[in-house]
ZAMARGU-4260 file (C-alpha; in steps of 0.2 Angstrom, whole numbers, plus 5000, padded with zeros to 4 digits):
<rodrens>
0) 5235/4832/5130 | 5244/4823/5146 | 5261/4815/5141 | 5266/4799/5152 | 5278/4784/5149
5) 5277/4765/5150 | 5291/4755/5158 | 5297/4739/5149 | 5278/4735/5145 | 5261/4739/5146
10) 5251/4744/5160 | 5266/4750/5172 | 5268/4767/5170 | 5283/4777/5175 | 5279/4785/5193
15) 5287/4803/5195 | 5295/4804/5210 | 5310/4811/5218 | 5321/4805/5202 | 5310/4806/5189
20) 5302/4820/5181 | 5289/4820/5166 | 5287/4838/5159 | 5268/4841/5152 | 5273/4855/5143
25) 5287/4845/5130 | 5281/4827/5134 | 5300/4823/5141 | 5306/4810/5155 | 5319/4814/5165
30) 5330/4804/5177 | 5341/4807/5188 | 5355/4797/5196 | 5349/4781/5186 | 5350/4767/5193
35) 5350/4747/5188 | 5332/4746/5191 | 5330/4759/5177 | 5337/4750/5164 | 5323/4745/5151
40) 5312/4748/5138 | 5302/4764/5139 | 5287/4771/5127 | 5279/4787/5128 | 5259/4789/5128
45) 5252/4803/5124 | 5234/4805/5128 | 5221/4817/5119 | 5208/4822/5135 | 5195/4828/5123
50) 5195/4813/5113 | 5203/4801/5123 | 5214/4794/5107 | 5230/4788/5112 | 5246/4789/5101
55) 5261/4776/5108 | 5278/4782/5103 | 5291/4766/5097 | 5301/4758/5112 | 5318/4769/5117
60) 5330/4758/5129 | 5340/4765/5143 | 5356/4754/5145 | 5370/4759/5157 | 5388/4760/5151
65) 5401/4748/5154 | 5416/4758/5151 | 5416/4770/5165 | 5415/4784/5155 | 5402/4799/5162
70) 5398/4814/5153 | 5406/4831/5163 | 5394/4845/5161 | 5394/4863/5171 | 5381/4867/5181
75) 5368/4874/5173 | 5348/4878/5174 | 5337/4877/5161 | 5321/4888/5162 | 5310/4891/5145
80) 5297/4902/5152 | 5286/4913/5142 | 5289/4930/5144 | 5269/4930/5151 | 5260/4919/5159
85) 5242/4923/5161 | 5231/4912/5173 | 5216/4912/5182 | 5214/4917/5198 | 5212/4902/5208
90) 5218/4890/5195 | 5235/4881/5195 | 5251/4887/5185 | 5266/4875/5184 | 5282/4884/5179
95) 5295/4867/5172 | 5313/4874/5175 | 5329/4858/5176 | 5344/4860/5186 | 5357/4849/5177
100) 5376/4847/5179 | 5392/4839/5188
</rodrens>
């Protein structure tokens, strides 16, 4: 399956770049220092390759808060590797690990 999200409506899709982050392994965006511009609507589309169905998750909004209040978290980086992974030679292996934190 491919994961990829829609912002505010169909066709425009998300673009990863150097803020954003959508991990094929758990189907999760991820933003970083969000911005005005990333206030919205977003769905997620999940995508069978062999098939070609397509499964549209409801709408989840991203608002900003007015009250100046930010969450304070340590430092931290959040791997879930397998203990293996086995691969290919040749082939491609992406590894997901997060750095997140204040």
């Amino acid at each position: 399956i491919i994961y990829s999200w829609v912002f505010n409506e169909f066709p425009s899709f998300v673009a990863e770049d150097s803020r954003r982050f959508i991990s094929q392994e758990t189907g999760n965006l991820y933003i970083s220092k969000v911005q005005t511009s990333d206030v919205g609507s977003y769905i997620c589309l999940v995508k069978n390759t062999v098939t070609n169905a397509r499964v549209l998750s409801p709408p989840t909004p991203l608002t900003l808060r007015n009250d100046g209040v930010m969450g304070e978290y340590e430092p931290k980086i959040e791997v879930h590797f397998p203990y293996t992974v086995t691969a290919a030679r040749g082939t491609t292996v992406r590894m997901e690990c997060f750095a997140l934190g204040k």
